[in-house]
Structure formats: C-alpha cells, structure tokens
PDB file of N, CA, C and O in Angstrom:
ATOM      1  N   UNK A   1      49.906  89.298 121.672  1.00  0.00           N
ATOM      2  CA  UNK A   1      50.906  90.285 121.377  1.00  0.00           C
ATOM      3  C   UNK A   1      51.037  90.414 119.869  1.00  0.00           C
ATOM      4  O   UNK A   1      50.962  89.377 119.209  1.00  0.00           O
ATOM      5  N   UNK A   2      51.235  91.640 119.217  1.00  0.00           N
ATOM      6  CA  UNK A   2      51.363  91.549 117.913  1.00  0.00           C
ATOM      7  C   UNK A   2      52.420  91.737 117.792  1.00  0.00           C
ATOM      8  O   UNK A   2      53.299  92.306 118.439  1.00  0.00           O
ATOM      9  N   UNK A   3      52.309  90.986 116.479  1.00  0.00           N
ATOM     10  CA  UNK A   3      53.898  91.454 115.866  1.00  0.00           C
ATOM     11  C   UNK A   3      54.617  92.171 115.108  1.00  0.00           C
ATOM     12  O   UNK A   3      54.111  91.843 114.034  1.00  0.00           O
ATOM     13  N   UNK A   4      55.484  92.967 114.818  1.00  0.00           N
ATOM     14  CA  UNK A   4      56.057  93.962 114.034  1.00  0.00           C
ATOM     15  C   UNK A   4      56.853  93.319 113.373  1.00  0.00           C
ATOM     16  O   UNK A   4      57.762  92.554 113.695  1.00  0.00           O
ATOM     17  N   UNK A   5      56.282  93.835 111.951  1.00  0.00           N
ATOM     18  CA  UNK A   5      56.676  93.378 110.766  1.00  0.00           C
ATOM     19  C   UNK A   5      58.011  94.470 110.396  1.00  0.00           C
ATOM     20  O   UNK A   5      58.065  95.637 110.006  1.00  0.00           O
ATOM     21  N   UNK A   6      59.063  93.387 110.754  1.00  0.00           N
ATOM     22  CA  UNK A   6      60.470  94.232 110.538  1.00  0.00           C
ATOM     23  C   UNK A   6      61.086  94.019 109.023  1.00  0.00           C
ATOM     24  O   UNK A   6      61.143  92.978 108.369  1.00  0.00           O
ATOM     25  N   UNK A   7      61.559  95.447 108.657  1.00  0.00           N
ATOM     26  CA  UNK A   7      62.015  94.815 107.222  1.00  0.00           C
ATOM     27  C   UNK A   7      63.703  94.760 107.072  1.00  0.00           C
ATOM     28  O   UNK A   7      64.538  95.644 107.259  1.00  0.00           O
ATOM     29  N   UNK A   8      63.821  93.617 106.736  1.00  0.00           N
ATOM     30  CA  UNK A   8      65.892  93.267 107.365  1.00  0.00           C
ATOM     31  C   UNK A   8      66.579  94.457 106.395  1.00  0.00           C
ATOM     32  O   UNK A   8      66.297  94.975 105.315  1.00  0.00           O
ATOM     33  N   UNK A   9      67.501  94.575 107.268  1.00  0.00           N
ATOM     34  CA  UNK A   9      68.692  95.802 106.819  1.00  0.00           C
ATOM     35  C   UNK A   9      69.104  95.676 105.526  1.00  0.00           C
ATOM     36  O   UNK A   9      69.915  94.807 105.207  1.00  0.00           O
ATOM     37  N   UNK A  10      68.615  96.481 104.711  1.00  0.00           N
ATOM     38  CA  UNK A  10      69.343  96.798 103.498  1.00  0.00           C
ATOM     39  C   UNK A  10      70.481  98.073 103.610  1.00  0.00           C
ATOM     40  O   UNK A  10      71.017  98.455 104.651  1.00  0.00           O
ATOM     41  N   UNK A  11      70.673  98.565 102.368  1.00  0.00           N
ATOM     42  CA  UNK A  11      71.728  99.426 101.826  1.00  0.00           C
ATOM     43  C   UNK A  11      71.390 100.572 102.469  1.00  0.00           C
ATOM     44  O   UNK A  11      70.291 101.118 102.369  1.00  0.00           O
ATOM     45  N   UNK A  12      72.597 101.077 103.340  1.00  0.00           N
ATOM     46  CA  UNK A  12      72.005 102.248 104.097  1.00  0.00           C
ATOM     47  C   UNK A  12      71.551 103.552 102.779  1.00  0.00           C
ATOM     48  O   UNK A  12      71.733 103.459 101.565  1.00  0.00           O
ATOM     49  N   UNK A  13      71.139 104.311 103.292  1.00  0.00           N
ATOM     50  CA  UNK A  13      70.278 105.837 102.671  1.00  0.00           C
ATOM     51  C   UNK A  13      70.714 106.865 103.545  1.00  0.00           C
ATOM     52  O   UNK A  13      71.175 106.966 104.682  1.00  0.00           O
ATOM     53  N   UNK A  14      70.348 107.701 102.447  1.00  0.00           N
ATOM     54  CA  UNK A  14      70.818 109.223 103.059  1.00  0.00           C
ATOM     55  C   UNK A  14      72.351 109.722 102.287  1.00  0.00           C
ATOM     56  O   UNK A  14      73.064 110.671 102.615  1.00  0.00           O
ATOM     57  N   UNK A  15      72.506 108.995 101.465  1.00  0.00           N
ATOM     58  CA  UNK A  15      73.987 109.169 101.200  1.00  0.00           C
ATOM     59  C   UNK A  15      75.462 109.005 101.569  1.00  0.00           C
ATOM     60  O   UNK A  15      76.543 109.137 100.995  1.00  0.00           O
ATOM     61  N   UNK A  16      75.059 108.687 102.687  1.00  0.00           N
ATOM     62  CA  UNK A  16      76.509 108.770 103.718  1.00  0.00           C
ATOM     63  C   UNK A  16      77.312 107.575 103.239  1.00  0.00           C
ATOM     64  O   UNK A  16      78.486 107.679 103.593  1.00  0.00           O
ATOM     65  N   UNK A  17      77.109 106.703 102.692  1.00  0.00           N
ATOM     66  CA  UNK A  17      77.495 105.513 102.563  1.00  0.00           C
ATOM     67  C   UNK A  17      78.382 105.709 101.226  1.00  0.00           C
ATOM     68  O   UNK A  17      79.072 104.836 100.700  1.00  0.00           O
ATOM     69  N   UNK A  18      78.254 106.736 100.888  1.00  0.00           N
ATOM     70  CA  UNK A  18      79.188 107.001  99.680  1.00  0.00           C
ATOM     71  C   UNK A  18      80.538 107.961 100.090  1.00  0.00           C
ATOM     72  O   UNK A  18      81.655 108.097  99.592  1.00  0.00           O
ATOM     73  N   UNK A  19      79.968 108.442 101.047  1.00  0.00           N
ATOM     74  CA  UNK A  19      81.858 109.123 101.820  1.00  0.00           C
ATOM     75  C   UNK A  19      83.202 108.455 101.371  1.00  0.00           C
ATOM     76  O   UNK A  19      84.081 108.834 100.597  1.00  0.00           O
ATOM     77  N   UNK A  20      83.037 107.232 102.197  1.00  0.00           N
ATOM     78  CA  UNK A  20      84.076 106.600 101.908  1.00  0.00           C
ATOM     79  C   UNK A  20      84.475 106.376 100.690  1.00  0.00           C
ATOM     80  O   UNK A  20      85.579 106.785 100.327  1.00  0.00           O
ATOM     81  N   UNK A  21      83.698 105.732  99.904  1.00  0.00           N
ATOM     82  CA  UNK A  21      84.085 105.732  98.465  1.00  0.00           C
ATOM     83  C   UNK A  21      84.709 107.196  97.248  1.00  0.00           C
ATOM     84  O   UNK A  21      85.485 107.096  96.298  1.00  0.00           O
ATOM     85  N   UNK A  22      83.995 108.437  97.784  1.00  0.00           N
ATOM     86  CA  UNK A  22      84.477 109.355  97.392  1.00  0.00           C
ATOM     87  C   UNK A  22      85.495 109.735  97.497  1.00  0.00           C
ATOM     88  O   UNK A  22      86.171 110.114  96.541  1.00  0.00           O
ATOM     89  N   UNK A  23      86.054 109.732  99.274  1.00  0.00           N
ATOM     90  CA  UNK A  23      86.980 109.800 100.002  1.00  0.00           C
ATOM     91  C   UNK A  23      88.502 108.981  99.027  1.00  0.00           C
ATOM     92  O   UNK A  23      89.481 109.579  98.582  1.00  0.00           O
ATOM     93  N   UNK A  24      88.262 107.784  98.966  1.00  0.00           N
ATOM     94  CA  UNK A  24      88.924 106.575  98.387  1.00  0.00           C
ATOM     95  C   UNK A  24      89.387 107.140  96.670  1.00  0.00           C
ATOM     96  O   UNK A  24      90.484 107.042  96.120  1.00  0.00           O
ATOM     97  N   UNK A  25      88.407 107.591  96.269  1.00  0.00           N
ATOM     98  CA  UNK A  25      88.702 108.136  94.602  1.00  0.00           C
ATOM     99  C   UNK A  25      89.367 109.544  94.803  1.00  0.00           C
ATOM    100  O   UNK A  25      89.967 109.958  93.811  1.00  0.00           O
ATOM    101  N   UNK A  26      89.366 110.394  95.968  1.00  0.00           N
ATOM    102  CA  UNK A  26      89.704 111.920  95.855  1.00  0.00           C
ATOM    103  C   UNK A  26      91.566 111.090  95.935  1.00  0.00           C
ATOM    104  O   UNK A  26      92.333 111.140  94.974  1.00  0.00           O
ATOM    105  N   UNK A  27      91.846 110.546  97.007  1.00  0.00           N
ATOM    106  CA  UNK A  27      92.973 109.945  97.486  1.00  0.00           C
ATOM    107  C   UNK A  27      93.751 109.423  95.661  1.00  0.00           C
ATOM    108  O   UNK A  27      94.577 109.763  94.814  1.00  0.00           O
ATOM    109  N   UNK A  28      92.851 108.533  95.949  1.00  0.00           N
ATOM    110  CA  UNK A  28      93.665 107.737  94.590  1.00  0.00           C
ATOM    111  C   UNK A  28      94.062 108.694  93.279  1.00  0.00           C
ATOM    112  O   UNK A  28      94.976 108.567  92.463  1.00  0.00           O
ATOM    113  N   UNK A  29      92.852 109.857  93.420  1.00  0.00           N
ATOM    114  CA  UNK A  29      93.242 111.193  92.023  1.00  0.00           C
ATOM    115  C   UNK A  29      94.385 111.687  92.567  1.00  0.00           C
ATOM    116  O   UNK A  29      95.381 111.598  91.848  1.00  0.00           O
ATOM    117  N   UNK A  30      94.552 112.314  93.922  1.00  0.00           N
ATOM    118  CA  UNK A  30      95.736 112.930  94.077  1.00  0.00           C
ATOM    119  C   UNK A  30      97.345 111.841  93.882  1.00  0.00           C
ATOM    120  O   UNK A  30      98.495 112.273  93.806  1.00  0.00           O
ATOM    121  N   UNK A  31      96.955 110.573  93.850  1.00  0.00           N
ATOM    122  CA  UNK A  31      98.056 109.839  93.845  1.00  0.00           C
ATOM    123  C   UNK A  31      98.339 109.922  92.140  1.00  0.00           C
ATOM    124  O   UNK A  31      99.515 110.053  91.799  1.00  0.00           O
ATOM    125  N   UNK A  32      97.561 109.869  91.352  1.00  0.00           N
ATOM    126  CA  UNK A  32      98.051 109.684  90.332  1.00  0.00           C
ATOM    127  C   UNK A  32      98.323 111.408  89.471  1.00  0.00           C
ATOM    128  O   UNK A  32      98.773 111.676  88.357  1.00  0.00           O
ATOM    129  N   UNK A  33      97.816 112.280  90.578  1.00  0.00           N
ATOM    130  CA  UNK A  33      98.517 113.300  90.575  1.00  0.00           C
ATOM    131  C   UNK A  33      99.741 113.402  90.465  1.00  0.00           C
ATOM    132  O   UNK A  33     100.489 113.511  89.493  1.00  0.00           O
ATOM    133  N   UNK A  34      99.924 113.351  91.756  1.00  0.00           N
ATOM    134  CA  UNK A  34     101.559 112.921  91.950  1.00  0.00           C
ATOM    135  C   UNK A  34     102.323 112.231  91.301  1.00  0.00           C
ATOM    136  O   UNK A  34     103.514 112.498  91.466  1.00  0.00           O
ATOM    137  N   UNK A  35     102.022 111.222  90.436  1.00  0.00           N
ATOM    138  CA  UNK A  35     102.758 110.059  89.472  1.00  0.00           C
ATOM    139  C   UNK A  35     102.914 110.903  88.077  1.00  0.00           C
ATOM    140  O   UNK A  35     103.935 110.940  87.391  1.00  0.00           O
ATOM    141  N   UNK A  36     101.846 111.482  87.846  1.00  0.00           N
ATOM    142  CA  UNK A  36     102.341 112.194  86.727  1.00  0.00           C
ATOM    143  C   UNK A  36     102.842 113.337  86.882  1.00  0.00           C
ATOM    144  O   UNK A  36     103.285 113.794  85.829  1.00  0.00           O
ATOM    145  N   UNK A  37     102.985 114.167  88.006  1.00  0.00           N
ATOM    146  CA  UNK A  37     103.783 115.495  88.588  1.00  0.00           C
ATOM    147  C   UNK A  37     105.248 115.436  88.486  1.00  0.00           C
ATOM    148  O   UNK A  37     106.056 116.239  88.021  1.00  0.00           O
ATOM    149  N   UNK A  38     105.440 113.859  89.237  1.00  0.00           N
ATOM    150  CA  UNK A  38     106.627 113.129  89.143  1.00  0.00           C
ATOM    151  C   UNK A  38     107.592 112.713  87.570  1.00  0.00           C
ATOM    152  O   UNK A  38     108.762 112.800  87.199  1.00  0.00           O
ATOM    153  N   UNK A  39     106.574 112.343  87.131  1.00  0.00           N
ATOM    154  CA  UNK A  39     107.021 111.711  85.964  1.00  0.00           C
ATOM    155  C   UNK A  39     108.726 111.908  84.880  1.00  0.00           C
ATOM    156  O   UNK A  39     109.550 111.246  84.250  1.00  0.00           O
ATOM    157  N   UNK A  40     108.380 113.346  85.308  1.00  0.00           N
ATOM    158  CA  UNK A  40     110.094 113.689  84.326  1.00  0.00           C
ATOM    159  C   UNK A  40     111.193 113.757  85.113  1.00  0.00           C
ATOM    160  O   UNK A  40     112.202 114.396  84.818  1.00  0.00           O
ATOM    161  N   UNK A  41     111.019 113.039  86.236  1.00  0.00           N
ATOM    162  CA  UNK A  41     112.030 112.968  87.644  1.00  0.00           C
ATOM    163  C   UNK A  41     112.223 111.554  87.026  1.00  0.00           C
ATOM    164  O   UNK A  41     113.401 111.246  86.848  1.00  0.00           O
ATOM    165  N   UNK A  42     111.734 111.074  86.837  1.00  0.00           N
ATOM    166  CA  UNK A  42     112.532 109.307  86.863  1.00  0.00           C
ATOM    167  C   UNK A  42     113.421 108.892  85.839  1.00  0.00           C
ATOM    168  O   UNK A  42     113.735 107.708  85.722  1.00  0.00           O
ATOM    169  N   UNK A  43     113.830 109.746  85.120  1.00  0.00           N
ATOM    170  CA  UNK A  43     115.155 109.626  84.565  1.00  0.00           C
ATOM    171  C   UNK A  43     116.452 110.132  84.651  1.00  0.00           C
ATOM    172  O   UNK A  43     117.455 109.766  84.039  1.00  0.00           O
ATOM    173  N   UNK A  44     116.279 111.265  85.713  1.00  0.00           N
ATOM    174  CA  UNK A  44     116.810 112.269  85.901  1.00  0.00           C
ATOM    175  C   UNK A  44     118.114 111.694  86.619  1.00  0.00           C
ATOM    176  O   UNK A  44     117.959 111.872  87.828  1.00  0.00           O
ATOM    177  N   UNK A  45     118.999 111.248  86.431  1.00  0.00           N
ATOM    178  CA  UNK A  45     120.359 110.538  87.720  1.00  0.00           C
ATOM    179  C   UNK A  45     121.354 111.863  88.218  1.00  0.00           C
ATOM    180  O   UNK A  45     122.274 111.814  89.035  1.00  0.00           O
ATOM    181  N   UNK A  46     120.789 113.226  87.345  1.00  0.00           N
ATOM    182  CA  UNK A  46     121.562 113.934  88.339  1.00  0.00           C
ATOM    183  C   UNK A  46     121.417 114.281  89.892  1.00  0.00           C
ATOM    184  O   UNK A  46     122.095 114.913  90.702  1.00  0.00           O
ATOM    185  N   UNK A  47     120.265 113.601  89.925  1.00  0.00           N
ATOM    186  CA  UNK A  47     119.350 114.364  91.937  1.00  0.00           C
ATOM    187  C   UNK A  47     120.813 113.595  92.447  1.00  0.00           C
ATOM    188  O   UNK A  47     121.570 112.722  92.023  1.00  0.00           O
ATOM    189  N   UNK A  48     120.684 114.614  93.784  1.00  0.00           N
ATOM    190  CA  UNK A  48     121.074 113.440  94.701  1.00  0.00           C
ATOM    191  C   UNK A  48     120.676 112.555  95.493  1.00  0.00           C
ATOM    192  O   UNK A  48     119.562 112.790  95.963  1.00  0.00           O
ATOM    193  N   UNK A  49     121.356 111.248  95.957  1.00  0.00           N
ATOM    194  CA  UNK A  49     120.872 110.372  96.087  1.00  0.00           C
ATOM    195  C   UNK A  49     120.075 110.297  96.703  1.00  0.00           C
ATOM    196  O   UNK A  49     119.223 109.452  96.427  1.00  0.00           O
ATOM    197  N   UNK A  50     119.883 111.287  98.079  1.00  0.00           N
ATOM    198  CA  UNK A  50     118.746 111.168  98.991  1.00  0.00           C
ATOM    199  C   UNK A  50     117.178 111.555  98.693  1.00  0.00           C
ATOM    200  O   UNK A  50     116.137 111.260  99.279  1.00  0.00           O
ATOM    201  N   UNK A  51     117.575 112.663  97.060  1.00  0.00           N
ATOM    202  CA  UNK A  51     116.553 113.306  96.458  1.00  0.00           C
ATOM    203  C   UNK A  51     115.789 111.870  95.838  1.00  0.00           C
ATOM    204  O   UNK A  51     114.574 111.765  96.007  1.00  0.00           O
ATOM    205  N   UNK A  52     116.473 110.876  95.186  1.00  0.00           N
ATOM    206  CA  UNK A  52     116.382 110.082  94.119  1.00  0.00           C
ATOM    207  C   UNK A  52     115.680 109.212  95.055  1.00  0.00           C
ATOM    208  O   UNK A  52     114.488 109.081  94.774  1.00  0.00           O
ATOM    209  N   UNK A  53     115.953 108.777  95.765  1.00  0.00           N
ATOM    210  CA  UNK A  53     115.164 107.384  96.576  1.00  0.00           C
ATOM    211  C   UNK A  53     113.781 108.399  97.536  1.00  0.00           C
ATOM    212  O   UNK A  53     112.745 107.960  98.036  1.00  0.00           O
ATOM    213  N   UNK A  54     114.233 109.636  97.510  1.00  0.00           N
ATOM    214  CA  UNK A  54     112.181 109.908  97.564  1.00  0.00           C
ATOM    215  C   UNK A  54     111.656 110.363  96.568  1.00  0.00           C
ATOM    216  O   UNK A  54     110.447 110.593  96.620  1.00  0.00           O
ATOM    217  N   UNK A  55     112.459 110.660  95.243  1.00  0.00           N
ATOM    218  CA  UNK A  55     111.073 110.545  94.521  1.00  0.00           C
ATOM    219  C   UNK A  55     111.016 108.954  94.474  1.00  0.00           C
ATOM    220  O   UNK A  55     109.892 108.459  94.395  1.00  0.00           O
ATOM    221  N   UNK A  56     111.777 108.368  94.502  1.00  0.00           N
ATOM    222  CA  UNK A  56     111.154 107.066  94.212  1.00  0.00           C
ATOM    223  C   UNK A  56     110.081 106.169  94.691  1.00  0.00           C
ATOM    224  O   UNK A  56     109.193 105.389  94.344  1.00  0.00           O
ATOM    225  N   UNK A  57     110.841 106.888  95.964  1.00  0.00           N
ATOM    226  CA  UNK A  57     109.650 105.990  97.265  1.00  0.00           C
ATOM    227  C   UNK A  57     108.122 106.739  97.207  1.00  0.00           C
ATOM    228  O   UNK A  57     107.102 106.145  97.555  1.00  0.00           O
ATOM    229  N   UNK A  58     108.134 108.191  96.692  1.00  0.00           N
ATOM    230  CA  UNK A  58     106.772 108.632  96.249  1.00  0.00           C
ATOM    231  C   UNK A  58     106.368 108.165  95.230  1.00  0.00           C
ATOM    232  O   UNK A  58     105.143 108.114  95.123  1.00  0.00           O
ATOM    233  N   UNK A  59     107.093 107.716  94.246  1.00  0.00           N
ATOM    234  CA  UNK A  59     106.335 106.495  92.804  1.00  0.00           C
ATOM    235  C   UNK A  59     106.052 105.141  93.251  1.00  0.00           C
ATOM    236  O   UNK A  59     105.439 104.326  92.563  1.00  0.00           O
ATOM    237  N   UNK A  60     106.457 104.940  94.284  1.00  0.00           N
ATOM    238  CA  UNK A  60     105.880 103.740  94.645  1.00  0.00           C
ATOM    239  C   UNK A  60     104.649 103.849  95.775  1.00  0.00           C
ATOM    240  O   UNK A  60     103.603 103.204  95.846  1.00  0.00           O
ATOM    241  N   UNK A  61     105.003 104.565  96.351  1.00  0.00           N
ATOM    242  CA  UNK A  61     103.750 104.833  97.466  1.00  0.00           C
ATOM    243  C   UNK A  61     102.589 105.360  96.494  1.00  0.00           C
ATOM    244  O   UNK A  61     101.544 105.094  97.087  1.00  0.00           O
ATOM    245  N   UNK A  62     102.405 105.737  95.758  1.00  0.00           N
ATOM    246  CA  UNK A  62     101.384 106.699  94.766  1.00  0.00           C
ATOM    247  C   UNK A  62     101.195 104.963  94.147  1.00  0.00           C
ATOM    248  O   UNK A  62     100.182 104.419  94.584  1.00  0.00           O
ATOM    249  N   UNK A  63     101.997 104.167  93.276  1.00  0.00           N
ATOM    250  CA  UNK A  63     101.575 103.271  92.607  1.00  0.00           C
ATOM    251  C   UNK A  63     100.361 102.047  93.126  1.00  0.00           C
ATOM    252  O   UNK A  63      99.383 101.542  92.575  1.00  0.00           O
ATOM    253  N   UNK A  64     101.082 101.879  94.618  1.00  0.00           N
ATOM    254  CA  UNK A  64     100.591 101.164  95.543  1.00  0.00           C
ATOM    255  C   UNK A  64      99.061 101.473  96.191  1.00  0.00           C
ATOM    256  O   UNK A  64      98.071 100.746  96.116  1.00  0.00           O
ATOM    257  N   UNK A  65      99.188 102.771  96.844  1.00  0.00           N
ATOM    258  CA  UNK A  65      98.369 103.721  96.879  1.00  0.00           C
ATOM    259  C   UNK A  65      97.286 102.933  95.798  1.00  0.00           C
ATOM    260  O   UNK A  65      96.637 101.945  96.140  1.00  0.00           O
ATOM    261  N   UNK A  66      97.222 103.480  94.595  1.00  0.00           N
ATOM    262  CA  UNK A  66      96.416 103.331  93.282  1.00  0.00           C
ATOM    263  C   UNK A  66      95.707 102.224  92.982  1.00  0.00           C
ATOM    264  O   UNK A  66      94.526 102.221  92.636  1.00  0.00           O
ATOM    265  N   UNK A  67      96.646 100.958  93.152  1.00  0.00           N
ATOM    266  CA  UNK A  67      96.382  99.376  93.046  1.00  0.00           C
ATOM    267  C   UNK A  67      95.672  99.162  94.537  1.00  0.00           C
ATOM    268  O   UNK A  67      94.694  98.419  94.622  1.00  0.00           O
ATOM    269  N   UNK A  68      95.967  99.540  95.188  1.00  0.00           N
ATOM    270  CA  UNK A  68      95.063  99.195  96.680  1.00  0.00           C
ATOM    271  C   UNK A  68      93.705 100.075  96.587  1.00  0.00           C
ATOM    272  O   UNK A  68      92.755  99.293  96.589  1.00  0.00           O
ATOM    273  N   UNK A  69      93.402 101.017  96.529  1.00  0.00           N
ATOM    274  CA  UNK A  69      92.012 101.702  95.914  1.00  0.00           C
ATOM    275  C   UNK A  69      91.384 100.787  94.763  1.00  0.00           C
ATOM    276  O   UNK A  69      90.300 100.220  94.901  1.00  0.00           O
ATOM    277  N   UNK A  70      91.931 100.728  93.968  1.00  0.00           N
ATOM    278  CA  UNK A  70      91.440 100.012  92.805  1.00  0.00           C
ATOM    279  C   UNK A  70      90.436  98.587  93.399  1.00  0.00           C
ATOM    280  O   UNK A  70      89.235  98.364  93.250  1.00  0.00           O
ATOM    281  N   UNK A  71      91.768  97.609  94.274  1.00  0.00           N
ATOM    282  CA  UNK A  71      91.674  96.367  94.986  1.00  0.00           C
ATOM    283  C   UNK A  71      89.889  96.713  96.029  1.00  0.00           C
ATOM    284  O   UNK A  71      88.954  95.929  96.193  1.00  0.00           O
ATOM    285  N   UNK A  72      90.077  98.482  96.634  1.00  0.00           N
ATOM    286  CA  UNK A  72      89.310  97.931  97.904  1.00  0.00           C
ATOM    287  C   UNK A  72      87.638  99.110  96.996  1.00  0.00           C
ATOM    288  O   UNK A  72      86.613  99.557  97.512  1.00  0.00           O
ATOM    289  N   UNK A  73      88.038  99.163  95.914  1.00  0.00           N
ATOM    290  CA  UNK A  73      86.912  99.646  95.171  1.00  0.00           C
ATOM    291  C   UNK A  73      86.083  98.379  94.703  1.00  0.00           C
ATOM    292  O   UNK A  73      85.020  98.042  95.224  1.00  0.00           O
ATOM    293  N   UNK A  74      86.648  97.776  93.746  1.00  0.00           N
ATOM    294  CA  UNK A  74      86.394  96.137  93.522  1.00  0.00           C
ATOM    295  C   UNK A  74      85.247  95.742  94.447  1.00  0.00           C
ATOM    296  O   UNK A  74      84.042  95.787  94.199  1.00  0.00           O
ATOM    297  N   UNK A  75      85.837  95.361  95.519  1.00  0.00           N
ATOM    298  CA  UNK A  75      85.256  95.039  96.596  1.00  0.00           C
ATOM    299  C   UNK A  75      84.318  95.532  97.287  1.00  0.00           C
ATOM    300  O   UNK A  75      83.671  94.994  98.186  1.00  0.00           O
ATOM    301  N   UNK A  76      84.213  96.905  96.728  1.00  0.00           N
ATOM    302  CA  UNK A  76      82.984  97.409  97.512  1.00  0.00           C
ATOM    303  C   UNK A  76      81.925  97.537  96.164  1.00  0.00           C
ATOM    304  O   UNK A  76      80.752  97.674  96.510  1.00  0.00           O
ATOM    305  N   UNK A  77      82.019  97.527  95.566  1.00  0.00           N
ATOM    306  CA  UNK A  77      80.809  97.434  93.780  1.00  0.00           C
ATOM    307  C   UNK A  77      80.925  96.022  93.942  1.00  0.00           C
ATOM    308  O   UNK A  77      80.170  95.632  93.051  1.00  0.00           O
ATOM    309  N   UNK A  78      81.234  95.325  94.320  1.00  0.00           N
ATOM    310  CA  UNK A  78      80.959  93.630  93.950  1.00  0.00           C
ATOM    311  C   UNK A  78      80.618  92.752  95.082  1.00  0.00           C
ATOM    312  O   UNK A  78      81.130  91.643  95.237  1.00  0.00           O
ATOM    313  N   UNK A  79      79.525  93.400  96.062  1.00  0.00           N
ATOM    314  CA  UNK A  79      79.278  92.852  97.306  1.00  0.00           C
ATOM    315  C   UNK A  79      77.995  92.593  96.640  1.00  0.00           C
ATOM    316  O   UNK A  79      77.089  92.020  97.245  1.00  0.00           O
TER     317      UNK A  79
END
C-alpha cells in the first residue's frame, strides 16, 4: 500500500481567515467613534440623569469594547 505524503495543517488560505480580524478592527473603529462623538458630553451635568448614565454607560461599553479587541487582537498576531 502506498503512502500519502500528507502535509500537516498550516495557516488557512484564501483569505477568509482575515474576516474576523477585519470584522474585530471595523467594531473597535466604530467604538472609538463613538468615544470621541461622545466626548463633549462628559462634562456636561446639565443632561438628565437618565441621559447622563447612558452616555456613560456608552463610554464605558466603547472603552471596554476597545481594550477587549486590543486583548483578543494580541492574541491572534502572537500565536
């Protein structure tokens, strides 16, 4: 019986393998979109309060957002 000379799985091809990563940077641009869209809101104490704790909670979701891309970018360039 012969044998077939298999060659072990490397880095997939074709491109597709970069989706995600694109995907991951379009996300993270629009977040820091938003952080600087935001930006002249965070001093502002006239909103009201319900206004004030979502922009806030959108400066933090955008910040978080940002640092977690960053975290799961890392990780994918350093395999």
């Amino acid at each position: 019986m012969a044998s077939i000379d298999q060659q072990p799985a490397g880095r997939p091809d074709g491109g597709l393998s970069l989706i995600p990563v694109a995907w991951l940077v379009i996300v993270m641009g629009l977040s820091a979109y938003g952080l600087i869209s935001s930006w002249r809101l965070i001093g502002d104490f006239s909103l009201p309060d319900s206004v004030f704790f979502l922009v806030y909670g959108g400066l933090t979701g955008g910040v978080i957002t940002i640092l977690w891309g960053l975290y799961l970018l890392g990780l994918a360039f350093n395999r």
